[in-house]
N, C-alpha and C positions, 0 to 999 in steps of 0.2 A: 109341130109347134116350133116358132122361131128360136134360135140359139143366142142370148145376147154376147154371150162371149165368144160365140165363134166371130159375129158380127164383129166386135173389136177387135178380134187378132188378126181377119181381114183387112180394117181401116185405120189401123192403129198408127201406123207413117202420117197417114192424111190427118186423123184428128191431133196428134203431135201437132203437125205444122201449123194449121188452124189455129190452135191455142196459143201458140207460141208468137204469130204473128196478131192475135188479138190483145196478149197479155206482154206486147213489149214492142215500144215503140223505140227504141234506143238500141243501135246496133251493139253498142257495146255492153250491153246487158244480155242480150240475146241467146248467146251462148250460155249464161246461167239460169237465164228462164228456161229454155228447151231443155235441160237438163233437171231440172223440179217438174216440168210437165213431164218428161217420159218417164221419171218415177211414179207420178202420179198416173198416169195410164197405166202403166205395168202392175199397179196395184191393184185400180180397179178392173183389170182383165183377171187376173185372180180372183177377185173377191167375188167376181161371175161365175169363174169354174168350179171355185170350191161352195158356192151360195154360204158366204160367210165374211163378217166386214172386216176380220182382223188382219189380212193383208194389208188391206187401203188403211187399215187405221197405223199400222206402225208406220206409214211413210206419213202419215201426220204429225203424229210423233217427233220425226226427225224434221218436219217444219218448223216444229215451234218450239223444241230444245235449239234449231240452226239459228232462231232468229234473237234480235238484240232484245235486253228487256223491255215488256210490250206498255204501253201505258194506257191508260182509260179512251184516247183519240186513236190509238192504234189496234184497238178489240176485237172490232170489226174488220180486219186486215185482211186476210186470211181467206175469214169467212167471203168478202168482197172475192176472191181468189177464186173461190169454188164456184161461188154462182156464176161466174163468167166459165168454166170448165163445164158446168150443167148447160147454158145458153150452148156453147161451141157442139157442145157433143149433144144435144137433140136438132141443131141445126143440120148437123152432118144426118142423121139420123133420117130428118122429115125428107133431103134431098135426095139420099142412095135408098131409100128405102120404099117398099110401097103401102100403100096407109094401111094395110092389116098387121104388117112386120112394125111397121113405124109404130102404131098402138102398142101392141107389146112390149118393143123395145121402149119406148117410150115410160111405161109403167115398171118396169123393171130396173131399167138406170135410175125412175126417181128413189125407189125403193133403197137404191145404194147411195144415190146422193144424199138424200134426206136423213139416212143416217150415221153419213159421214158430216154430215154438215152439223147435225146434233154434238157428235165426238166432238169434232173440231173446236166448237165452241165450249165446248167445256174443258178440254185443253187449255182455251187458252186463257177463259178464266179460272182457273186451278194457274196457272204462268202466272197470273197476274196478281192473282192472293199472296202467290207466294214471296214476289216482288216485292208487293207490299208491305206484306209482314218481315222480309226483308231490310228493308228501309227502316220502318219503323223499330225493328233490332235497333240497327245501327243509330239512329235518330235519338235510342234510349239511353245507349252506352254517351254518346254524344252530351246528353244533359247529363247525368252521371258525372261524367268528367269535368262539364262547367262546375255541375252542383262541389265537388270536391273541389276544382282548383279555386271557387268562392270562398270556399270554409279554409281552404287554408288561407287564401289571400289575409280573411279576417283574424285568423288567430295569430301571424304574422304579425301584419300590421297593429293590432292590438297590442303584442310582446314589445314591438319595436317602440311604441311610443311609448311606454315605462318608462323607457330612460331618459329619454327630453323633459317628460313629467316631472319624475324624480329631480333632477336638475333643475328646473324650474320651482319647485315646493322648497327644495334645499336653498338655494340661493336666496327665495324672500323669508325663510329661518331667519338665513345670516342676517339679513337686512333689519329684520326686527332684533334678533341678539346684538348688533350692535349700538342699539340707543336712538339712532336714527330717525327712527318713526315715530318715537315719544317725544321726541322736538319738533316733529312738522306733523301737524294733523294732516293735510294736503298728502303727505307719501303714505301715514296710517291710512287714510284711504282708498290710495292706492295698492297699497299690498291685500286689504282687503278684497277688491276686486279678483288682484292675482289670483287670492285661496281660494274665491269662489268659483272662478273659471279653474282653476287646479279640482278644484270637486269635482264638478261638473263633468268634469272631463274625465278624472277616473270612475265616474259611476259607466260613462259613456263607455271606455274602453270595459270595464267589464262586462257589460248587458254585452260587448263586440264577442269576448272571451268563450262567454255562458251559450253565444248563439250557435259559438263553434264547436263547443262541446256536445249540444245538442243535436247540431246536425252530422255530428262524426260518432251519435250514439257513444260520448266519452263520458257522458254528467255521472258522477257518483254519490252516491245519498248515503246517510250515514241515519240510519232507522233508530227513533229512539220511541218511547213515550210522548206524544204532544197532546198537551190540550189546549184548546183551540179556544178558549175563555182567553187565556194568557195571549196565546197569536193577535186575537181583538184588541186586546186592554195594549199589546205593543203599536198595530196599527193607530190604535187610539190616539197613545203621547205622540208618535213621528208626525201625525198627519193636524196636528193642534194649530201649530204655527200656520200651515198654509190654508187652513180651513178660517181661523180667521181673518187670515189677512183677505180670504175673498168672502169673507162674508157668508158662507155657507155653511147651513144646520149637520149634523153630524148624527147618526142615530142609530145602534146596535141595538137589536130586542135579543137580550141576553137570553130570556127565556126558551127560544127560540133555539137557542147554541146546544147541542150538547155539554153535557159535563162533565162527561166520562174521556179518558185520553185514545187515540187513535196513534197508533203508530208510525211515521216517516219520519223525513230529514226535518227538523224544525227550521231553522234558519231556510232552506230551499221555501216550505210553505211562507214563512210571513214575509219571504221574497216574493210570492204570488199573491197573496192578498193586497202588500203594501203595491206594488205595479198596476192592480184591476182597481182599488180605489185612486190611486194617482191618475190613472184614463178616467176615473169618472169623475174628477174633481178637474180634470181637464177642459171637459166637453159641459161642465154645468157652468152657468152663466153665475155671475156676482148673486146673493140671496138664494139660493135655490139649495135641493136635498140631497144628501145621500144618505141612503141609510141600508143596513146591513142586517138579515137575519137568515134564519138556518131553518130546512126544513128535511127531518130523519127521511133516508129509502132506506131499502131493501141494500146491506151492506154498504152504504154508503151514505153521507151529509151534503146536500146542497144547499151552499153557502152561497145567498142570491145578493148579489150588490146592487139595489137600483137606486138612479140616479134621475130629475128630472132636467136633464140637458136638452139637446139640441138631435141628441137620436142618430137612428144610423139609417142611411138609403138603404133597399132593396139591393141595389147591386153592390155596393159594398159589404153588407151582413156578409158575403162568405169567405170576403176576403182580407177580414179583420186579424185573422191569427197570422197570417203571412208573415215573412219575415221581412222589415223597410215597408211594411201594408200603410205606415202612419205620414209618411213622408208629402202625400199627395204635391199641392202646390203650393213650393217655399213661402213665395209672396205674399198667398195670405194667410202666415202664421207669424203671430207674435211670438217675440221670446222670451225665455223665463218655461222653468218645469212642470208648471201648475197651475202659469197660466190662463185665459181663456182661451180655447182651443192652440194653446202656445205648440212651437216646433218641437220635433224629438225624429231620433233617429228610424223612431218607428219598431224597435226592437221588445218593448214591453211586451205587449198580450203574448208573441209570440213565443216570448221565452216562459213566460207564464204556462203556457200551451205545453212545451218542453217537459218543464218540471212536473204536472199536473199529468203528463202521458207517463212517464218515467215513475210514476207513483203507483201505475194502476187507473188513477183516475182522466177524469179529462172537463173541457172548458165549452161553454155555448155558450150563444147571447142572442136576446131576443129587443128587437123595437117597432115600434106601428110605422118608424119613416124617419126621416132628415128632415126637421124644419126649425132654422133658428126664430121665428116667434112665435109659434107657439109651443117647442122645448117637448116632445111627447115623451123625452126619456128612452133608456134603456134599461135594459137587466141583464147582469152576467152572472151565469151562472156557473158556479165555481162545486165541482163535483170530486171530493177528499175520500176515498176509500176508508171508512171504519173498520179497524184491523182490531184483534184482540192480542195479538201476539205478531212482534217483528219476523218478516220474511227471511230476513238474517240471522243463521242461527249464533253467528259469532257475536253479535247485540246483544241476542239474547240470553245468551250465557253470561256476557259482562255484566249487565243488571240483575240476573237471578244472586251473581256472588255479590254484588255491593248490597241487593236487599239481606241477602245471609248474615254480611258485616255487622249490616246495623241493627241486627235484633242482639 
């Protein structure tokens, strides 16, 4: 029976040179190719003597640890490498050989090529996961880093403009304390304008504040008793003025509310209520609904705001809570708070979102589409964790001694 390994250590100069002169046209490469082929001969002469692949497999090994990181065009590198080492060496094979040795040898090298060729490739996809998942590391720490040097950009910039703020609130004081504006209705309406852009503008810097706290996991809640009748009946008076001035019916089914108190930050919730009906007095056109009821789960109340506005696309529904999600395209937003579809920073749901995770609970919103004339509406659904007892046991201690008091 033929010997394939003696066969190679016979021809092993010849198929060197063969390979080397097939797999290198550039002289000055040459010397590093004939050098990775006579490893790779030297290996597969082994792995004939000892009828075992892990000779030839650790000089692959060192092919693809040697090489630069591989990318999806360069996968097949390698493997291109071998089949041309398989071609050279049954060429040499079918010419020194006579057809009964050449059969054998024949079936015998494919034996070790086929599954050196398997190895290899799986090498260098295992290289290439790893590359991957490499990148994509780095890719995460990467947003990480935006995501933080945003949140502070915002809580910066928000700090820093207090004082221009302040400054400008103070000065139209003085303007009004000095009599000034009771002699000229023309400046009283002017400084009016000033307070209303001074509003504005601090609501604006704090939803900035609240976004960075949320995103720097800083928001602090201060757990008390809430009932959520009272949250209503507050949204109710804030939203009065702007509901009529757009012409729009207003309608909580009380029955609907529970009436028993749940536990959180108060002030945080009827910051989330008054924000989800502000977007939907936003998005509803002049005469149209909003209206507000509550419907009991399983530990939890969801408090559905629907509205019949102008709705939300498919592709936007998932990317309503984002933070700047509202911002779309400047030019066609009017301006003013409450508005028809008026401008905003885009900061609302999303802090809403915030507050509402930070509780336990959380936010969703359902619509059939986006169409302003036929207005299909939306529904948000605003999901308040029913607690029977604050999470905080220092709350809770505060309240048990003031109910003590007052018996």
């Amino acid at each position: 029976m033929a010997d394939l390994a003696q066969w190679l250590d016979e021809n092993l100069n010849r198929l060197i040179d063969a390979a080397t002169a097939e797999l290198s046209q550039d002289e000055a490469l040459k010397s590093e190719v004939l050098e990775s082929v006579s490893a790779f001969y030297d290996g597969l002469l082994r792995s004939a003597r000892l009828h075992s692949p892990t000779p030839l497999n650790t000089i692959l090994i060192d092919w693809v640890e040697s090489r630069s990181a591989p990318t999806e065009e360069e996968l097949a590198g390698l493997g291109a490498v071998m089949v041309t080492l398989k071609q050279v060496t049954w060429q040499q094979i079918s010419l020194l050989c006579s057809p009964h040795e050449a059969t054998e040898f024949l079936f015998s090298s494919d034996q070790l090529f086929t599954e050196a060729l398997l190895y290899l490739f799986q090498l260098e996809t295992d290289s290439l996961l790893a590359h991957t998942r490499n990148q994509l590391q780095a890719a995460r720490l990467h947003v990480e880093r935006l995501d933080k040097s945003k949140s502070n950009f915002i809580a910066v910039a928000a700090h820093e403009l207090r004082t221009p703020l302040t400054l400008i609130e103070g000065y139209a004081n003085m303007v009004r304390t000095t009599g000034v504006a009771a002699r000229s209705d023309e400046i009283a309406l002017l400084l009016d304008g000033v307070d209303s852009g001074v509003k504005r503008l601090r609501e604006i810097i704090s939803d900035m504040i609240d976004v960075s706290l949320i995103d720097l996991n800083l928001l602090e809640l201060y757990f008390q008793p809430v009932w959520l009748h009272q949250l209503l009946t507050a949204v109710e008076r804030m939203m009065g003025p702007r509901l009529a001035q757009r012409n729009l019916e207003f309608v909580i089914e009380w029955d609907s509310v529970p009436k028993q108190p749940t536990y959180g930050d108060q002030e945080r919730l009827l910051q989330v209520l008054h924000k989800v009906v502000v977007n939907a007095i936003k998005y509803t056109p002049d005469g149209g609904r909003v209206a507000i009821a509550g419907r009991a789960l399983p530990g939890f109340v969801d408090v559905m705001v629907a509205d019949t506005g102008i709705g939300i696309s498919a592709a936007d529904l998932p990317h309503i809570f984002d933070t700047f999600s509202g911002l779309g395209d400047i030019a066609l937003h009017s301006s003013g708070k409450t508005k028809f579809k008026g401008g905003g920073p885009g900061l609302g749901l999303s802090i809403a979102k915030g507050i509402l995770e930070a509780h336990g609970g959380t936010i969703w919103a359902e619509s059939d589409g986006y169409d302003e004339q036929m207005c299909p509406g939306s529904v948000f659904h605003i999901m308040i964790p029913m607690r029977t007892a604050s999470p905080d046991d220092t709350i809770v201690a505060v309240y048990d001694s003031t109910a003590r008091e007052d018996m």
